[in-house]
N, C-alpha and C positions, 0 to 999 in steps of 0.2 A: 684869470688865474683861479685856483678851485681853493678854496678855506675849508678846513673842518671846523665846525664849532663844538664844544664839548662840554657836557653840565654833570657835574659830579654832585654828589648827595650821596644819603643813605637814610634809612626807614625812618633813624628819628628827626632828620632835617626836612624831611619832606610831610613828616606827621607834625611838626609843628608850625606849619602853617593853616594846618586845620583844613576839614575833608571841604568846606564853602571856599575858600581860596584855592586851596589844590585843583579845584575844580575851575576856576575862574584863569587860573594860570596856564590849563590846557587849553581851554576855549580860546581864549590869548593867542596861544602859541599855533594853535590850528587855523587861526586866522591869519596868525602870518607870515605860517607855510605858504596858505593859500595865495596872497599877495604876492609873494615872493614865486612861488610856482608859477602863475600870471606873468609877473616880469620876465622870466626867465633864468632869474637867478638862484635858483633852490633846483639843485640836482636830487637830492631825496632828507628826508629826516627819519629818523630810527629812535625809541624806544630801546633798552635792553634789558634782559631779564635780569634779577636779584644775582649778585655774587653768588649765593649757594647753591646757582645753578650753573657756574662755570666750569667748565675742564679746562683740563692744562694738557699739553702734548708734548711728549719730549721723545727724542729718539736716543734711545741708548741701544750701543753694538747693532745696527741696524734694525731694532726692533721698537715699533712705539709703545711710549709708556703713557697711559691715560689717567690723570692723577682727578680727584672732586678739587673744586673751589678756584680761585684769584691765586696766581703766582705772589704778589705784591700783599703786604700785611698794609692794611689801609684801613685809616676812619674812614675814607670815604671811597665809593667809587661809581664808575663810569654809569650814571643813571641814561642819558640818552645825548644823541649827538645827529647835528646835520652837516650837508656839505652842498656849501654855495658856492656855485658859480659868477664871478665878478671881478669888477674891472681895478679892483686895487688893497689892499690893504684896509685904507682908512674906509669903503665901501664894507670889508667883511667887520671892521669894526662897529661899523654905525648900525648893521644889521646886529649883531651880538650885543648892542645896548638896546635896542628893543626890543628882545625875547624878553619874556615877561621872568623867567628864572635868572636875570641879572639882575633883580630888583632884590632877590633874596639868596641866590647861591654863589651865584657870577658863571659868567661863560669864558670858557678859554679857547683864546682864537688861534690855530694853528695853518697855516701853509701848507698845503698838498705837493712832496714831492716830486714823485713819480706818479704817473699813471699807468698801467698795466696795455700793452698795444695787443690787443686781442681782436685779431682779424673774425667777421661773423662767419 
Protein backbone atom coordinates (compact mmCIF):
# COMPACT_ATOMS: atom_id res chain seq x y z
CA UNK A 1 0.00 0.00 0.00
CA UNK A 2 1.47 3.54 -1.06
CA UNK A 3 1.47 6.35 2.33
CA UNK A 4 2.05 9.86 1.67
CA UNK A 5 4.13 11.42 4.36
CA UNK A 6 3.65 15.11 4.82
CA UNK A 7 5.92 17.87 6.89
CA UNK A 8 4.35 21.14 7.24
CA UNK A 9 6.38 24.26 8.64
CA UNK A 10 6.90 27.61 7.67
CA UNK A 11 9.91 30.13 7.56
CA UNK A 12 10.01 30.79 11.08
CA UNK A 13 9.77 26.91 12.29
CA UNK A 14 12.26 25.90 9.97
CA UNK A 15 14.59 29.17 10.98
CA UNK A 16 14.46 28.19 14.39
CA UNK A 17 16.31 25.32 14.17
CA UNK A 18 19.10 27.15 13.08
CA UNK A 19 20.93 26.99 9.37
CA UNK A 20 23.71 23.87 11.35
CA UNK A 21 20.70 21.67 12.06
CA UNK A 22 18.58 22.56 9.04
CA UNK A 23 21.38 21.42 7.45
CA UNK A 24 21.92 18.19 9.40
CA UNK A 25 18.25 17.41 9.08
CA UNK A 26 18.53 17.36 5.24
CA UNK A 27 21.59 15.24 5.32
CA UNK A 28 19.29 13.01 7.59
CA UNK A 29 16.60 12.86 5.44
CA UNK A 30 18.62 12.33 2.09
CA UNK A 31 20.04 9.39 3.76
CA UNK A 32 17.03 7.93 4.23
CA UNK A 33 15.47 8.51 1.08
CA UNK A 34 18.38 6.83 0.08
CA UNK A 35 17.92 3.53 2.24
CA UNK A 36 14.53 3.47 1.64
CA UNK A 37 15.08 4.09 -2.29
CA UNK A 38 17.42 0.85 -1.78
CA UNK A 39 14.70 -1.17 -0.06
CA UNK A 40 12.26 -0.39 -2.36
CA UNK A 41 10.09 1.30 -0.41
CA UNK A 42 10.41 5.24 -1.41
CA UNK A 43 8.49 5.82 -4.70
CA UNK A 44 9.74 9.56 -4.67
CA UNK A 45 10.28 12.68 -2.04
CA UNK A 46 9.49 16.16 -3.04
CA UNK A 47 10.38 19.57 -1.67
CA UNK A 48 7.81 22.40 -2.41
CA UNK A 49 8.10 25.68 -3.02
CA UNK A 50 7.10 28.73 -0.39
CA UNK A 51 3.28 29.37 -0.26
CA UNK A 52 3.85 32.73 -2.06
CA UNK A 53 4.56 30.88 -4.87
CA UNK A 54 1.17 29.08 -5.18
CA UNK A 55 -1.77 29.48 -7.60
CA UNK A 56 -5.07 28.52 -7.16
CA UNK A 57 -7.35 27.25 -10.18
CA UNK A 58 -10.79 27.69 -10.18
CA UNK A 59 -13.20 27.34 -13.14
CA UNK A 60 -15.90 29.73 -13.13
CA UNK A 61 -18.81 29.73 -16.18
CA UNK A 62 -16.35 27.61 -18.04
CA UNK A 63 -13.39 29.81 -17.90
CA UNK A 64 -10.25 29.33 -15.47
CA UNK A 65 -9.57 31.69 -13.07
CA UNK A 66 -5.90 31.85 -11.74
CA UNK A 67 -5.71 33.46 -8.30
CA UNK A 68 -1.58 34.15 -6.33
CA UNK A 69 -1.13 32.28 -3.10
CA UNK A 70 -2.61 29.00 -0.67
CA UNK A 71 -6.52 28.48 -0.89
CA UNK A 72 -6.42 27.72 3.04
CA UNK A 73 -5.25 30.80 5.53
CA UNK A 74 -2.66 28.78 7.48
CA UNK A 75 0.29 29.09 10.09
CA UNK A 76 1.68 26.59 8.51
CA UNK A 77 2.10 24.85 5.33
CA UNK A 78 2.92 21.94 3.16
CA UNK A 79 7.01 22.30 3.26
CA UNK A 80 7.76 18.85 1.55
CA UNK A 81 6.23 15.27 1.41
CA UNK A 82 7.23 11.60 0.22
CA UNK A 83 5.37 8.61 -0.68
CA UNK A 84 6.29 5.02 0.35
CA UNK A 85 5.66 2.24 -0.90
CA UNK A 86 4.88 -0.72 1.92
CA UNK A 87 3.49 -3.42 3.30
CA UNK A 88 1.34 -1.81 6.14
CA UNK A 89 0.47 1.01 8.18
CA UNK A 90 2.58 0.48 11.15
CA UNK A 91 5.65 0.13 8.36
CA UNK A 92 4.55 3.82 7.06
CA UNK A 93 4.59 4.60 10.60
CA UNK A 94 7.89 3.48 11.79
CA UNK A 95 9.37 5.05 8.59
CA UNK A 96 7.58 8.64 9.60
CA UNK A 97 9.29 8.29 13.08
CA UNK A 98 12.55 8.32 11.59
CA UNK A 99 12.57 11.34 9.29
CA UNK A 100 14.53 13.43 11.13
CA UNK A 101 11.57 16.38 10.80
CA UNK A 102 9.45 14.21 13.45
CA UNK A 103 11.91 15.00 15.97
CA UNK A 104 10.89 18.76 15.54
CA UNK A 105 7.64 19.40 13.33
CA UNK A 106 6.01 15.77 13.03
CA UNK A 107 5.11 14.04 10.05
CA UNK A 108 1.56 13.26 9.01
CA UNK A 109 1.04 9.87 7.63
CA UNK A 110 -1.61 9.44 5.21
CA UNK A 111 -3.10 6.45 2.87
CA UNK A 112 -3.04 6.77 -0.80
CA UNK A 113 -6.30 6.23 -2.17
CA UNK A 114 -6.52 5.91 -5.62
CA UNK A 115 -3.98 5.73 -8.07
CA UNK A 116 -4.35 7.17 -11.53
CA UNK A 117 -4.39 3.71 -14.24
CA UNK A 118 -2.47 5.45 -16.93
CA UNK A 119 -1.64 3.09 -19.57
CA UNK A 120 2.25 4.03 -21.12
Amino acid sequence: MKYMLLIYGNEEAFNSVGAETLAEIIRDTDALNQELFESGELVGAYGVADEENAKMVRVTGGTPVVTDGPYAEAKEFLGSFMIVDCDSLERALEIAARAPSARYWGVEVRPLMHEANVEP
